[in-house]
N, C-alpha and C positions, 0 to 999 in steps of 0.2 A: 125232407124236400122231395118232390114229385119228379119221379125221371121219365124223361122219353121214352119211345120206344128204339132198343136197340138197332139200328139200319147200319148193315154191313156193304155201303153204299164206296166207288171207286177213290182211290187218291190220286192225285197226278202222278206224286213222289214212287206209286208203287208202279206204274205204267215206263216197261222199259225201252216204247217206244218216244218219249218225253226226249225233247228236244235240250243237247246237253247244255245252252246255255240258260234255260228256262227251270233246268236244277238244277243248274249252279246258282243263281241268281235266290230262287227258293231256298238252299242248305246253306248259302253266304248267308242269307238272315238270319236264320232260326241258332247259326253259328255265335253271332253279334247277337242276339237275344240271351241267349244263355247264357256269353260270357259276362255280359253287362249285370243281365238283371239277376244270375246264380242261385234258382229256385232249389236246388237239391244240396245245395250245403247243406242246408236243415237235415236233412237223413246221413249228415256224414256220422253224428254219432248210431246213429242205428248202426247204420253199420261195420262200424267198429265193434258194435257189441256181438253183431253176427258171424264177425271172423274170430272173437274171442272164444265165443261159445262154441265155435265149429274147430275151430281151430288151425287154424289156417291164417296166413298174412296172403293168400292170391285170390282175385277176385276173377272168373269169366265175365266180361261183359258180353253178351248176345246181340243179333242187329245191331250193333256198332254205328253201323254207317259212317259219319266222317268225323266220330268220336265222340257225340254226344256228347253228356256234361263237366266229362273228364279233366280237361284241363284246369277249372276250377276247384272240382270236388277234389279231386286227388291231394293235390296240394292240404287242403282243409284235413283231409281226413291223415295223411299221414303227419299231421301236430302230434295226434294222438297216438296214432301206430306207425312207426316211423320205417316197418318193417313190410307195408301193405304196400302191393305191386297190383298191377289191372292187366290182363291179356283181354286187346278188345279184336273183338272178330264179327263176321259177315258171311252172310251167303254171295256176297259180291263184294269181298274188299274191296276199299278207297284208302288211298294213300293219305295219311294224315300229317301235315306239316308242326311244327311246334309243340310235339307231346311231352306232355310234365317228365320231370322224372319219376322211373316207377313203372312206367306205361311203356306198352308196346303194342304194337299189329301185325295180329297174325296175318300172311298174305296170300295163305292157301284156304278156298270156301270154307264153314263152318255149318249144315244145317241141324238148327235148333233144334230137332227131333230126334239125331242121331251127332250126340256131340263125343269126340274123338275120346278115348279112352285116356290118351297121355291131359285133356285140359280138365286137370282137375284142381276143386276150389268154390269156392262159391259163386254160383251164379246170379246176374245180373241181369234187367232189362230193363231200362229205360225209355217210356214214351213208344214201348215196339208189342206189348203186349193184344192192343186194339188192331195190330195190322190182322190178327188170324183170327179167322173163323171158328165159332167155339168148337169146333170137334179138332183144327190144329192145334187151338190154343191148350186144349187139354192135352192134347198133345206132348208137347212141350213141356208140360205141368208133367205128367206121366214117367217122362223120360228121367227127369231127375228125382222123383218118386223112386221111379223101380232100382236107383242104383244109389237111394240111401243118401243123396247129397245134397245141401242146402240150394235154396234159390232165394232171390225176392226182386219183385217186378213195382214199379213206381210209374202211374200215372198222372199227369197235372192236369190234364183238361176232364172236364165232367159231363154227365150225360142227362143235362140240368135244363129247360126253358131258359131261366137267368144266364147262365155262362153263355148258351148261342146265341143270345142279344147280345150280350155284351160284345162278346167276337163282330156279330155282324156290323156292332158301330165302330168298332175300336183297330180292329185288325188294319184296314189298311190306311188308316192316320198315323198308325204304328208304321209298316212298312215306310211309309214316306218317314218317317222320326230317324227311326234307325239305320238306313240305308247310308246315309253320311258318314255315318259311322264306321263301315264295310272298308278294310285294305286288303288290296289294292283297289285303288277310284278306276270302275271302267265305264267307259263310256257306253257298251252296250245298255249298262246296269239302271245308266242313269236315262236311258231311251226308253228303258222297259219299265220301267217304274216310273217316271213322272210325265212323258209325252205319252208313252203308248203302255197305260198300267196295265199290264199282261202281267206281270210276276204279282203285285198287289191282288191282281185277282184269283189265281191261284193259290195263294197263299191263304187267302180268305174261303175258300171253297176246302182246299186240303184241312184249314183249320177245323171247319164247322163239322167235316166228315169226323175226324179225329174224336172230336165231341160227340158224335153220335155214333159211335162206334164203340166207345171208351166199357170196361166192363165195370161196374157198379159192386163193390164189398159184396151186396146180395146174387148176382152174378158167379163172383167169385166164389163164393161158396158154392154153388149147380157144379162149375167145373174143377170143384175142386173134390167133390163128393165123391167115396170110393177110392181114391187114390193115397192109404192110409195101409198100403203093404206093410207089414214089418215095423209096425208102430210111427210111422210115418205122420205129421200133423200139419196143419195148413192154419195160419191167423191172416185174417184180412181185416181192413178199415180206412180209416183217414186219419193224416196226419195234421196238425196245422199249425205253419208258423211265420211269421214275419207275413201275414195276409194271404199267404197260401194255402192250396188245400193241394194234399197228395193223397191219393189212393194208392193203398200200399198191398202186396199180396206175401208173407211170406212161406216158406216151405222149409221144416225142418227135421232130420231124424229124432225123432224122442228120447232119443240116448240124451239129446244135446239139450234138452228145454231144464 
């Protein structure tokens, strides 16, 4: 499949001058999207396999935000390892209401580049991999590089012709679908998405960026090149299941493969 050119173009979500009921309204979706439609069960056995192998039951989650896939995935994943715990964190915690058991947030910053000595485990990032610039993102890749400790980063949107159509038709038929859905019913919610569609279009723009941001398996390998300290290894690809496609990046010490 033919990909775009990558454009490291703005997001609303990353702009912290974004009006706060205009991301709430934005992260109450994408909240209600994930719990409904649960794209990353699928990698729950990966990564079972990846705390067996590393050895570990703790997971870091990175860019957290208002807990990403968690409240589903966890549940799933601990079927399997009943001993697997998630520490999710931020460079701006958000208090997260109703977390699984297992889960916690940390509520002191966390940045990705420089993560605390005591959070150790495997790390995680979902959907946050595209926010950084390839010389952050390597970055980030580096950091858990140089100190020998597992990572893997999962993206769902593509950097594909076909998926940005698709978004450009679908996305805000979707917000209107799912918005109903959203508790607590607020009336701002229901001004801003169906009288005065500000959050639907948003949502659609953050989308489309997401997608043309997104880094590409071959990508992945550029920023992943070099960073093979100490027998150090990096697999990247796509997953697919239940009609999904995940782009997947892992990072492993070679003791553990």
């Amino acid at each position: 499949m033919r990909l775009l050119p990558r454009l490291h173009l703005f997001e609303f979500l990353d702009q912290p001058w974004l009006p706060a009921l205009l991301r709430r309204g934005e992260v109450d979706y994408l909240h209600v999207v994930l719990d409904r439609t649960r794209p990353y069960d699928a990698v729950a056995p990966q990564l079972g396999e990846l705390l067996r192998m590393t050895g570990t039951n703790r997971i870091i989650d990175l860019c957290s935000g208002t807990g990403g896939p968690w409240r589903t995935l966890l549940p799933v994943l601990r079927k399997a390892h009943p001993e697997a715990e998630v520490v999710l964190t931020d460079l701006h915690p958000t208090p997260v209401p109703e977390l699984p058991e297992g889960a916690q947030y940390r509520d002191t910053p966390v940045d990705v580049t420089r993560i605390p000595e005591e959070l150790t485990g495997l790390r995680t990032l979902f959907e946050a991999l595209h926010h950084f610039r390839p010389k952050q993102a390597r970055a980030v890749l580096a950091d858990a590089a140089s100190r020998g400790v597992p990572i893997a980063a999962f993206e769902l949107t593509q950097r594909s012709l076909p998926y940005v159509l698709i978004q450009l038709l679908l996305i805000i038929p979707l917000v209107w679908g799912f918005t109903p859905l959203i508790r607590p019913v607020r009336w701002w919610r229901l001004l801003l998405t169906y009288l005065v569609p500000i959050i639907p279009l948003l949502i659609l723009w953050d989308g489309v960026v997401s997608s043309l941001r997104t880094y590409a398996p071959e990508d992945l390998e550029e920023l992943t090149e070099g960073l093979d300290a100490n027998g150090y290894r990096w697999h990247s690809g796509v997953h697919r299941a239940q009609g999904m496609t995940i782009t997947y990046l892992l990072g492993l010490p070679r003791r553990r493969f």
